[in-house]
Residue, then its C-alpha position, 0 to 999 in steps of 0.5 A: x703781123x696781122x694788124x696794120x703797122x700805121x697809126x693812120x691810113x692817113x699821110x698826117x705830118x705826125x710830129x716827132x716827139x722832140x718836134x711836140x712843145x714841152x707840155x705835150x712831151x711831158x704828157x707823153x711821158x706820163x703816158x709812158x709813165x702810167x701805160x708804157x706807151x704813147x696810145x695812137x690817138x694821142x699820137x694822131x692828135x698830136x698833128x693839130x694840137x688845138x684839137x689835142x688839147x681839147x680832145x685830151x681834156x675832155x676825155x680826161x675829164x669824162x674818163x678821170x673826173x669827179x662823177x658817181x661811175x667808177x672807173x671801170x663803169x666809165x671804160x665799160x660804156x666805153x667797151x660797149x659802144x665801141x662793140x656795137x660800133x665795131x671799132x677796132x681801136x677801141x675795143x682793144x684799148x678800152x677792153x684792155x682797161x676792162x681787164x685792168x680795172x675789173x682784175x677780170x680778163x673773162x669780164x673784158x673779152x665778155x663785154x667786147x663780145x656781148x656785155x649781155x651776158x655778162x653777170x653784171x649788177x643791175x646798176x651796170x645792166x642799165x646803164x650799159x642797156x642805156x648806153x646800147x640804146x643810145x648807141x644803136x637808136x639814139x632817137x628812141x630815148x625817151x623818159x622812160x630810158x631816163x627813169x630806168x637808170x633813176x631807178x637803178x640808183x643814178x642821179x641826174x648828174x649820173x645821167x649826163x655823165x652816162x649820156x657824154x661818155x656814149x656820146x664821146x666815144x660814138x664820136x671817137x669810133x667814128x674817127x677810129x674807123x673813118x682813119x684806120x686808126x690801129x691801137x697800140x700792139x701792147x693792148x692786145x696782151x695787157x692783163x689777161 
């Protein structure tokens, strides 16, 4: 196998399972429920829980709650910050979810590689363009930036939302690579 067999470089006391309290196992097993598997970010959180809760939480709300970008708009952020980042975990995990919410296996492969040139809505060209900028030059955002996505059709909630999800996962890249964190081997095959 060519991927590292770790869920970390590191030697973290990562708890069996059964060792989890009861409200950790039972969202492991809605992981197992919903993807067939615990990811290994969960997994490398669930060693200090107070930072699993808080991490989870806010990755479900920024991944999953109310907001003007769908799903896939959310997992393509994602999948473009982590390119530019070069993080490994997450450009399979996320560039698996690309595939799954776009039903387009090309349209995944495309955004880890250069979501440039991809065929996009100019709605989602923004957003991504604005999502690289902040990724790559976060001191250059200035109004005009904002207003490119105002005049794609965002609202200022829409805004911030774009500006978390990039923020979030430039931080989790960082914590990727900084651990070795390896993803799940399942996502490397998931709807192509």
């Amino acid at each position: 196998m060519s991927q590292p067999d770790h869920v970390t470089a590191l030697d973290l006391p990562i708890p069996e399972r059964h060792q989890l309290p009861e409200d950790v196992q039972k969202y492991f097993g809605k992981c197992d429920e919903k993807l067939g598997m615990v990811p290994n970010v969960l997994k490398a959180y669930s060693q200090n829980l107070a930072q699993f809760e808080v991490f989870t939480r806010f990755y479900n709300e920024l991944m999953f709650g109310d907001s003007e970008l769908t799903p896939l708009e959310r997992e393509m952020i994602a999948v473009v910050v982590s390119s530019n980042n070069h993080c490994y975990y997450c450009l399979t995990a996320h560039g698996a979810a690309v595939r799954e919410y776009s039903e387009d296996p090309q349209l995944g492969e495309l955004m880890v590689m250069n979501y440039r040139v991809a065929e996009l809505e100019p709605r989602q060209r923004a957003m991504l363009d604005f999502a690289h900028k902040l990724t790559t030059s976060p001191a250059a955002i200035n109004e005009a930036d904002r207003q490119t996505l105002r005049d794609a059709g965002f609202s200022e909630r829409g805004i911030w939302d774009i500006a978390n999800i990039a923020g979030f996962y430039n931080m989790t890249n960082r914590v990727a690579s900084a651990v070795d964190m390896q993803p799940n081997p399942e996502y490397h095959s998931r709807f192509r």
